[in-house]
Biotite code that builds the C-alpha atoms (Angstrom):
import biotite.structure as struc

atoms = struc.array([
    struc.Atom([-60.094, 154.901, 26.880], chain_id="A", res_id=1, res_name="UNK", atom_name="CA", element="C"),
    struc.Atom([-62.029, 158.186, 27.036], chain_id="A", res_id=2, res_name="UNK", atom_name="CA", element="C"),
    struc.Atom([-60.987, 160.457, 24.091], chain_id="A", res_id=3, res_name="UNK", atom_name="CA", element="C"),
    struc.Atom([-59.118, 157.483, 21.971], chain_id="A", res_id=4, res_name="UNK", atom_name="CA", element="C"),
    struc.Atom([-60.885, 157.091, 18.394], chain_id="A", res_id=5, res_name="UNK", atom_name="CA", element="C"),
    struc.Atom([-62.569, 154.093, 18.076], chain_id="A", res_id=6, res_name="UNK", atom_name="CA", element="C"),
    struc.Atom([-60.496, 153.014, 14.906], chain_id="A", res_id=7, res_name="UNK", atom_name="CA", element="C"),
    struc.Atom([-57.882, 153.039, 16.369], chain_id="A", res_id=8, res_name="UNK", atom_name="CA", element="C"),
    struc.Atom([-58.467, 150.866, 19.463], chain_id="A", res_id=9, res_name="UNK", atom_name="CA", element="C"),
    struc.Atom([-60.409, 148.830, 17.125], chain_id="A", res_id=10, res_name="UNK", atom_name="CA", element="C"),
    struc.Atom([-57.303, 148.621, 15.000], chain_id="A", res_id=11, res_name="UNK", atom_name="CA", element="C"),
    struc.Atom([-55.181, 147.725, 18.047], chain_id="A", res_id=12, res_name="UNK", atom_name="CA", element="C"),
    struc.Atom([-57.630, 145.105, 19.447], chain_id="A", res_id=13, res_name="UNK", atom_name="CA", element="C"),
    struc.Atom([-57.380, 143.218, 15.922], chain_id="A", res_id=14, res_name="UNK", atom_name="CA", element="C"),
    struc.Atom([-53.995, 143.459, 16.231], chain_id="A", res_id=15, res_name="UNK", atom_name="CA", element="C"),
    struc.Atom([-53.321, 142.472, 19.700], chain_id="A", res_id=16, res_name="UNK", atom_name="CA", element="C"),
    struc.Atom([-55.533, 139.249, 18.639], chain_id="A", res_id=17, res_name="UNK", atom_name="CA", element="C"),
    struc.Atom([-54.513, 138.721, 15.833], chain_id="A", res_id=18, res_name="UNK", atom_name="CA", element="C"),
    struc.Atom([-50.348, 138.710, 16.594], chain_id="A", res_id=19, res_name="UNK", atom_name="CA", element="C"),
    struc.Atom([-50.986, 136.511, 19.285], chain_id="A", res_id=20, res_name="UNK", atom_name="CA", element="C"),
    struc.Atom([-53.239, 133.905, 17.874], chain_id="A", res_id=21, res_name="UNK", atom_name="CA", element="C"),
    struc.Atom([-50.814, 133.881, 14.716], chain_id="A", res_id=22, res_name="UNK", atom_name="CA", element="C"),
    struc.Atom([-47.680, 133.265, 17.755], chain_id="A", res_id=23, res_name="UNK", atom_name="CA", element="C"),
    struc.Atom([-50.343, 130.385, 19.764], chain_id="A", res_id=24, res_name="UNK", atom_name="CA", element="C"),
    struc.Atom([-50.899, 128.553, 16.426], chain_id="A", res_id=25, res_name="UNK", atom_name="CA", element="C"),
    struc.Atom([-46.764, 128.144, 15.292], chain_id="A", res_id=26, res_name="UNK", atom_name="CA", element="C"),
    struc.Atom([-45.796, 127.708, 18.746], chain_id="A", res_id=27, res_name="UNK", atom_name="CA", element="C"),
    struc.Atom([-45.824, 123.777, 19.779], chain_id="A", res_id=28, res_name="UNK", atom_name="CA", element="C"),
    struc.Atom([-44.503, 123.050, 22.820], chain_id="A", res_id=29, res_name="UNK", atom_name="CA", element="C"),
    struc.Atom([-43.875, 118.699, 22.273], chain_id="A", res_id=30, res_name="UNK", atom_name="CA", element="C"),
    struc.Atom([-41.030, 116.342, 22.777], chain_id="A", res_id=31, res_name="UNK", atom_name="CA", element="C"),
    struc.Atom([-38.900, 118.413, 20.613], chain_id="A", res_id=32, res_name="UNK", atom_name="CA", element="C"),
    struc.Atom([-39.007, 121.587, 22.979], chain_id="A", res_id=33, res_name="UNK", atom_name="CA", element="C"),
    struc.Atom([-39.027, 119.812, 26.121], chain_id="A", res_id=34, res_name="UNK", atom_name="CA", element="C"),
    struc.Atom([-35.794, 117.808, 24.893], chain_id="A", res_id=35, res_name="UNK", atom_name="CA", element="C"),
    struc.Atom([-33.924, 120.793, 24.235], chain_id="A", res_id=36, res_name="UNK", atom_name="CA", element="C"),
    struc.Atom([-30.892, 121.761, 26.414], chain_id="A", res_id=37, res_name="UNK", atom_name="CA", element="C"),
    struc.Atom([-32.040, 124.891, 27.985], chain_id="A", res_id=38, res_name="UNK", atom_name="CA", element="C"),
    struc.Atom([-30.207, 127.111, 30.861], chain_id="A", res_id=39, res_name="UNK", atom_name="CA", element="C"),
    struc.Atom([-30.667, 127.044, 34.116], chain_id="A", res_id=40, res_name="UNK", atom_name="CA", element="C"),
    struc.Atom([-31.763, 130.594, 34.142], chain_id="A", res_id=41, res_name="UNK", atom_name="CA", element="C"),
    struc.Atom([-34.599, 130.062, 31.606], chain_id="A", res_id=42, res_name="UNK", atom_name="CA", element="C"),
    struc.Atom([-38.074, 131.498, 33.127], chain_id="A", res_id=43, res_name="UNK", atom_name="CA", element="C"),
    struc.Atom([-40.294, 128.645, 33.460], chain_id="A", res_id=44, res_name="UNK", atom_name="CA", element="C"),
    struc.Atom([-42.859, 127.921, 31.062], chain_id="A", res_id=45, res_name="UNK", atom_name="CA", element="C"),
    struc.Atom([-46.073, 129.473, 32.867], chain_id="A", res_id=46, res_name="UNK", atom_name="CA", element="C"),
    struc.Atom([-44.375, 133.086, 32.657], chain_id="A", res_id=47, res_name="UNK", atom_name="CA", element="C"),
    struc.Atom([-44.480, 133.493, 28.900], chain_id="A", res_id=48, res_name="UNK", atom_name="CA", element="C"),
    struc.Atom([-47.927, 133.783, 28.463], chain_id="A", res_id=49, res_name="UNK", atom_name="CA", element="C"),
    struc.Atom([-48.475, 136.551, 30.794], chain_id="A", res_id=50, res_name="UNK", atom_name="CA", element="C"),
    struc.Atom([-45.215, 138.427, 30.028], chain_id="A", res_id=51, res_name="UNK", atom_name="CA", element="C"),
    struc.Atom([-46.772, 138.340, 26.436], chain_id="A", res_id=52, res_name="UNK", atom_name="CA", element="C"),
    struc.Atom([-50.339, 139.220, 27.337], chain_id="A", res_id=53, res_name="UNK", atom_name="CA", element="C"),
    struc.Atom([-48.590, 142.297, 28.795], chain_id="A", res_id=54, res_name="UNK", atom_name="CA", element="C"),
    struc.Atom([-46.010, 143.413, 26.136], chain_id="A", res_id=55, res_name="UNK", atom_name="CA", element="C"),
    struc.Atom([-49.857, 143.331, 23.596], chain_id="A", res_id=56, res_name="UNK", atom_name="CA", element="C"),
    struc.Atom([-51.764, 145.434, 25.690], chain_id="A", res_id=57, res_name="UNK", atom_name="CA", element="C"),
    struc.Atom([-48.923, 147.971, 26.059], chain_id="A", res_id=58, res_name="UNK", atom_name="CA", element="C"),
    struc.Atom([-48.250, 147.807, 21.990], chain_id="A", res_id=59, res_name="UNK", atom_name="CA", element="C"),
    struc.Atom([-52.096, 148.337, 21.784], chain_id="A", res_id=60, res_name="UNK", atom_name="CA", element="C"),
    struc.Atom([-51.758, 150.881, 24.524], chain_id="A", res_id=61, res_name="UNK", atom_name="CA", element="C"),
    struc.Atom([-48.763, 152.965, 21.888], chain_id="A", res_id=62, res_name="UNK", atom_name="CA", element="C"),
    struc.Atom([-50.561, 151.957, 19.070], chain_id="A", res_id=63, res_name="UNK", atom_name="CA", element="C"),
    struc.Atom([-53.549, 154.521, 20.215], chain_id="A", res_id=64, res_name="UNK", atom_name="CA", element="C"),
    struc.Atom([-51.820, 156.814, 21.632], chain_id="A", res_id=65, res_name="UNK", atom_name="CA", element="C"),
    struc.Atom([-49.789, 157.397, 18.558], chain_id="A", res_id=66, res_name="UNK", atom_name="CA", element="C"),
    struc.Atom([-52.278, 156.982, 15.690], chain_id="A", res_id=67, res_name="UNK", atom_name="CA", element="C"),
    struc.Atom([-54.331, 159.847, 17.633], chain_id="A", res_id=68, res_name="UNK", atom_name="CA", element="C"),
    struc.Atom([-51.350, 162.329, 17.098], chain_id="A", res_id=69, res_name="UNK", atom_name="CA", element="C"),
    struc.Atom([-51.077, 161.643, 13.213], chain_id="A", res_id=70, res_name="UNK", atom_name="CA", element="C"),
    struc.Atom([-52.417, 164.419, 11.021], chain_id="A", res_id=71, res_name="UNK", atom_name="CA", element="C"),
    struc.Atom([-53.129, 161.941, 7.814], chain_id="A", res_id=72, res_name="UNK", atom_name="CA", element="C"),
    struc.Atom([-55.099, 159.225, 6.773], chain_id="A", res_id=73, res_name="UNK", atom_name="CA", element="C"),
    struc.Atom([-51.260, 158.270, 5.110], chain_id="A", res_id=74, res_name="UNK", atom_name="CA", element="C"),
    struc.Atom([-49.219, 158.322, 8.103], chain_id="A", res_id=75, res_name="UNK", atom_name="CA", element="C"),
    struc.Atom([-51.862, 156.806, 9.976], chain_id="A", res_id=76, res_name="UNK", atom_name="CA", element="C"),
    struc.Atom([-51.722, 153.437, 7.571], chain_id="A", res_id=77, res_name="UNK", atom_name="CA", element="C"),
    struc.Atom([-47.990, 153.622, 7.423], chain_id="A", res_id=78, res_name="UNK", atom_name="CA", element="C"),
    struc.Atom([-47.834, 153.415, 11.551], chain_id="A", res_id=79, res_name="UNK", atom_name="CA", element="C"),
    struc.Atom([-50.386, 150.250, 11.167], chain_id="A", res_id=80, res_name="UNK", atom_name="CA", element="C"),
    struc.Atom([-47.848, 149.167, 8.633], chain_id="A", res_id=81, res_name="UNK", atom_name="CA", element="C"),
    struc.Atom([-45.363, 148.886, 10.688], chain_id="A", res_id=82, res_name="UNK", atom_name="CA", element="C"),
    struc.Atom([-47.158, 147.719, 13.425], chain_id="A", res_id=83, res_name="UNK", atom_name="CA", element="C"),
    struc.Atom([-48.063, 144.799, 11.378], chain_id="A", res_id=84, res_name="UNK", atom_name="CA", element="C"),
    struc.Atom([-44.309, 144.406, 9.534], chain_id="A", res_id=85, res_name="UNK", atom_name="CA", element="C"),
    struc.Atom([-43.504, 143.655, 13.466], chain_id="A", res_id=86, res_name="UNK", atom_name="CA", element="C"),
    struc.Atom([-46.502, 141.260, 13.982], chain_id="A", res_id=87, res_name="UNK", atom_name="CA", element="C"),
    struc.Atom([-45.429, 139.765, 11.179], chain_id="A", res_id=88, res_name="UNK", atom_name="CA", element="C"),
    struc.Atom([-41.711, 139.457, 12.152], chain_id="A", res_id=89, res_name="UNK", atom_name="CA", element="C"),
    struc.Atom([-42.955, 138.545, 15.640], chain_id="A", res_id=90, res_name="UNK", atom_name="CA", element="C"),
    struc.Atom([-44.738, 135.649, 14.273], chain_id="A", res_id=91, res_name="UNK", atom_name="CA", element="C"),
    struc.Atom([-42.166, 134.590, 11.965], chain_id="A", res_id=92, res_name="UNK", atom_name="CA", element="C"),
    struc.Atom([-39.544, 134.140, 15.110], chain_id="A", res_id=93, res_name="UNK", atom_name="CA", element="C"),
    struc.Atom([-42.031, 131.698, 16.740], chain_id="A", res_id=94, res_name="UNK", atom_name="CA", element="C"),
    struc.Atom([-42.767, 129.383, 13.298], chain_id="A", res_id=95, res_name="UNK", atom_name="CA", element="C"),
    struc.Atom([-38.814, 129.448, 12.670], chain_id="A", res_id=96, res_name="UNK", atom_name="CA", element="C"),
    struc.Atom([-38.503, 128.240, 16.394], chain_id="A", res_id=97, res_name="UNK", atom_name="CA", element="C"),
    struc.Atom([-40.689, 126.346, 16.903], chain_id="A", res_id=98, res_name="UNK", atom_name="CA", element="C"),
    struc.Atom([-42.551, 125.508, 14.110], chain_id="A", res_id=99, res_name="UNK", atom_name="CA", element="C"),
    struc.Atom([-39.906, 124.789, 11.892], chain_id="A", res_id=100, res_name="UNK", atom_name="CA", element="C"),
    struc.Atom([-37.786, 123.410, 14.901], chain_id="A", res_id=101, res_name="UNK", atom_name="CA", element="C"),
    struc.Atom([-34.484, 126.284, 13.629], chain_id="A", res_id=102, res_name="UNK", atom_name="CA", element="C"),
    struc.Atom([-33.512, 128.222, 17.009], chain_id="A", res_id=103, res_name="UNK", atom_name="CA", element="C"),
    struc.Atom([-30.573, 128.985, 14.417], chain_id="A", res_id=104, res_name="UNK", atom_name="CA", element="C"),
    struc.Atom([-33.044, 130.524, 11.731], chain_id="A", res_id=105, res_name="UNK", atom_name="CA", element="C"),
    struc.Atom([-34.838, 132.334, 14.486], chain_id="A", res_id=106, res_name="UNK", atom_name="CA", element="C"),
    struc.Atom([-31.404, 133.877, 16.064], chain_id="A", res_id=107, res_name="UNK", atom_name="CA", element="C"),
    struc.Atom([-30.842, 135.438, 11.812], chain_id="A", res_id=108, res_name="UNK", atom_name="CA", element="C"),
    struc.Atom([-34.720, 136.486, 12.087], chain_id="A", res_id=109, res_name="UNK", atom_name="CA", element="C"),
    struc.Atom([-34.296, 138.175, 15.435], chain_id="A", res_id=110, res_name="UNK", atom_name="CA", element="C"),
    struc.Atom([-32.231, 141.145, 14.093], chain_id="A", res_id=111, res_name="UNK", atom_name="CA", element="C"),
    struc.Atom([-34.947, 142.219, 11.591], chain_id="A", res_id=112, res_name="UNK", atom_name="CA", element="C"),
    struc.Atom([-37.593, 141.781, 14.206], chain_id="A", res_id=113, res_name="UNK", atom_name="CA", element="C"),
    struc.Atom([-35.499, 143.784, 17.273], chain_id="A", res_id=114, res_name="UNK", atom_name="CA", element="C"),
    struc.Atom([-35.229, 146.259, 14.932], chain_id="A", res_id=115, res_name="UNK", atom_name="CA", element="C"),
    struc.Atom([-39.112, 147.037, 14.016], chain_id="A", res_id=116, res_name="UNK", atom_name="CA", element="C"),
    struc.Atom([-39.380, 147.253, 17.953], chain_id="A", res_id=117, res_name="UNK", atom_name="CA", element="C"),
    struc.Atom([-36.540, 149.897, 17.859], chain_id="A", res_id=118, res_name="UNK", atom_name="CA", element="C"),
    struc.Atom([-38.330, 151.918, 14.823], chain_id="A", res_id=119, res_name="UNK", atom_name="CA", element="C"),
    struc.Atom([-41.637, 152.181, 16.230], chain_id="A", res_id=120, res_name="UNK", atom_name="CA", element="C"),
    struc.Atom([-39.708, 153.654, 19.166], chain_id="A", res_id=121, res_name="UNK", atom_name="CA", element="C"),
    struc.Atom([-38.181, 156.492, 16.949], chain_id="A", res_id=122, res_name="UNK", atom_name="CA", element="C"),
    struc.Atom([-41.716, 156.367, 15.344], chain_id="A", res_id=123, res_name="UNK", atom_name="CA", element="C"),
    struc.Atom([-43.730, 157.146, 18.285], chain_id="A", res_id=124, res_name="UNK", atom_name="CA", element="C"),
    struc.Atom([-41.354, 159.304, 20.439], chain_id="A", res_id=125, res_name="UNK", atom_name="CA", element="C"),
    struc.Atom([-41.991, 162.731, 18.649], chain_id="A", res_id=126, res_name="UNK", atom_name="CA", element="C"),
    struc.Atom([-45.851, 161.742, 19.066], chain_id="A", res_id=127, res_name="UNK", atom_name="CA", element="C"),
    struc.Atom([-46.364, 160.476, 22.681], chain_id="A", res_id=128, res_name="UNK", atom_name="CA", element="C"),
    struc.Atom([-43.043, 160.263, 24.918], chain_id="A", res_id=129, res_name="UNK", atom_name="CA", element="C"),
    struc.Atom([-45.464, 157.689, 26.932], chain_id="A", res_id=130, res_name="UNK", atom_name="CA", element="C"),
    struc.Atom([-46.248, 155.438, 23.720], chain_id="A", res_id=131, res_name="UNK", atom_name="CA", element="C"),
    struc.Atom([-42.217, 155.133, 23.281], chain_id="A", res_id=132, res_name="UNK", atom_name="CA", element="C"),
    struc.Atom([-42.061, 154.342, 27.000], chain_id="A", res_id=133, res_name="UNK", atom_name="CA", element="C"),
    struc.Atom([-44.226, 151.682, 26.245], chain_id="A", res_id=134, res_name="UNK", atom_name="CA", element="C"),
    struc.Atom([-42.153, 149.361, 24.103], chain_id="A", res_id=135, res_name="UNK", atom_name="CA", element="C"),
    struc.Atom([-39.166, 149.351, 26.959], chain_id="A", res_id=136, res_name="UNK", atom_name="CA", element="C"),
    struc.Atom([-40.892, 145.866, 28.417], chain_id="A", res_id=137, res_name="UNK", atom_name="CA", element="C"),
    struc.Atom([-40.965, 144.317, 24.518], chain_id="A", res_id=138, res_name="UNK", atom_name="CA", element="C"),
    struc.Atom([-37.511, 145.962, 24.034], chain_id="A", res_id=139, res_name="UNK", atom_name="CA", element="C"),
    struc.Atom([-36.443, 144.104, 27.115], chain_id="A", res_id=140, res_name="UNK", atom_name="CA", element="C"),
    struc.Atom([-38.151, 140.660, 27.235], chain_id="A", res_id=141, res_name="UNK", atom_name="CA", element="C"),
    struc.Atom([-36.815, 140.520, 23.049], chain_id="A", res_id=142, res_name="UNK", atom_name="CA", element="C"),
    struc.Atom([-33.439, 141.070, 23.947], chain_id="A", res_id=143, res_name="UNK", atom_name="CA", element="C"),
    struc.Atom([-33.247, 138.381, 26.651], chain_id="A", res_id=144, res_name="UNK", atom_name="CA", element="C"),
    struc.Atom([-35.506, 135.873, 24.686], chain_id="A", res_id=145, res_name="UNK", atom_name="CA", element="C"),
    struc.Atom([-32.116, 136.321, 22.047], chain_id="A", res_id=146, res_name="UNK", atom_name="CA", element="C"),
    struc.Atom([-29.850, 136.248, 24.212], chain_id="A", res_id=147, res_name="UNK", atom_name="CA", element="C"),
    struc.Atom([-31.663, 132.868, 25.254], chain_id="A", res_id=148, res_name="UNK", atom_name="CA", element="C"),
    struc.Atom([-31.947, 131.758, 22.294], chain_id="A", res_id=149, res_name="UNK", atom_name="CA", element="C"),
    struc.Atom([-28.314, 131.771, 21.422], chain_id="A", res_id=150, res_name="UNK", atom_name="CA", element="C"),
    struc.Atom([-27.804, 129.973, 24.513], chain_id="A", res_id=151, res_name="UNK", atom_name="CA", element="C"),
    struc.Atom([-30.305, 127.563, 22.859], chain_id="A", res_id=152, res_name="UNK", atom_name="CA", element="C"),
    struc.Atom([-28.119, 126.968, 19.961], chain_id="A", res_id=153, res_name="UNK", atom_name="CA", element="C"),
    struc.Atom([-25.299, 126.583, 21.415], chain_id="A", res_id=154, res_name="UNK", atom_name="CA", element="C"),
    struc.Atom([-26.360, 123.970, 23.095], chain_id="A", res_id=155, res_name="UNK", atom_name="CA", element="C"),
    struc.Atom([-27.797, 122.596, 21.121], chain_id="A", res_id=156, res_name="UNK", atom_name="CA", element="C"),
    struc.Atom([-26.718, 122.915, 17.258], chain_id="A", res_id=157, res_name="UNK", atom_name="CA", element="C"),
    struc.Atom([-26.726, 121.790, 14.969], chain_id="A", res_id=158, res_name="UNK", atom_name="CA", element="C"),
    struc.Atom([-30.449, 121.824, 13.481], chain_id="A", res_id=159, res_name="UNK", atom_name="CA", element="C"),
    struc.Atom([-32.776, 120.627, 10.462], chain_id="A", res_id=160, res_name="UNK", atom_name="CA", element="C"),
    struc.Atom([-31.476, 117.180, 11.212], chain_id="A", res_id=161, res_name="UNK", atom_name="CA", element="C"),
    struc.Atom([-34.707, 114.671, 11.679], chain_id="A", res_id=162, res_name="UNK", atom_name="CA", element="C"),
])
């Protein structure tokens, strides 16, 4: 990444890592998962992982773009910020899930957390037109993960009964 500041892919390289470890470590994939009633047009298992791998490097990928447009130490911190308020809401959808076994809790959560993917969009557009490009795979796989998970629900509701 010839040109990119080094804080900044150093800054999206702890983030990448530290999103998805924080996502590996709630999500537990046991009886209670594999018992669910899912739909037939659920992607199988295996495809997750890489789907994710590639919606991290192309946040990263934003991430520097964008941070290298901003004129200020200040609106350089408040792009991390909400960079991390979508970690953070990221992670949050996967403990509610499946950590705390509520696809109904998750489907509330999901609305918050869509919409930190559609603000950085409006974020980085006026920086780097390719950065906003960049979230149309996370914009995507989100939408049909809720959409799934809804079907999840109502299959399977209700929840929080052991």
């Amino acid at each position: 990444m010839r040109g990119y500041s080094g804080v900044a892919i150093a800054l999206a390289l702890s983030g990448i890592v530290l999103t998805a470890a924080g996502g590996a470590l709630v999500t537990q994939l046991g009886p209670w998962y594999y018992g669910l009633k899912k739909p037939s047009w659920q992607p199988p298992n295996w495809l997750f992982g890489p789907v994710w791998t590639l919606i991290f490097l192309l946040m990263g990928l934003a991430f520097v773009m964008s941070y290298q447009q901003l004129p200020s130490l200040g609106a350089r911190v408040r792009l991390f910020g909400l960079f991390g308020l979508n970690a953070g809401l990221n992670t949050l959808w996967s403990f509610l899930f499946f950590g705390l076994r509520r696809p109904d809790w998750a489907l509330v959560e999901v609305v918050p957390f869509f919409g930190t993917i559609v603000l950085l969009v409006v974020t980085v557009a006026p920086l780097d037109k390719r950065a906003a490009w960049a979230f149309v795979p996370y914009l995507c796989w989100v939408a049909f993960a809720t959409v799934l998970n809804v079907a999840i629900v109502r299959r399977n509701a209700p929840f929080g009964q052991r």
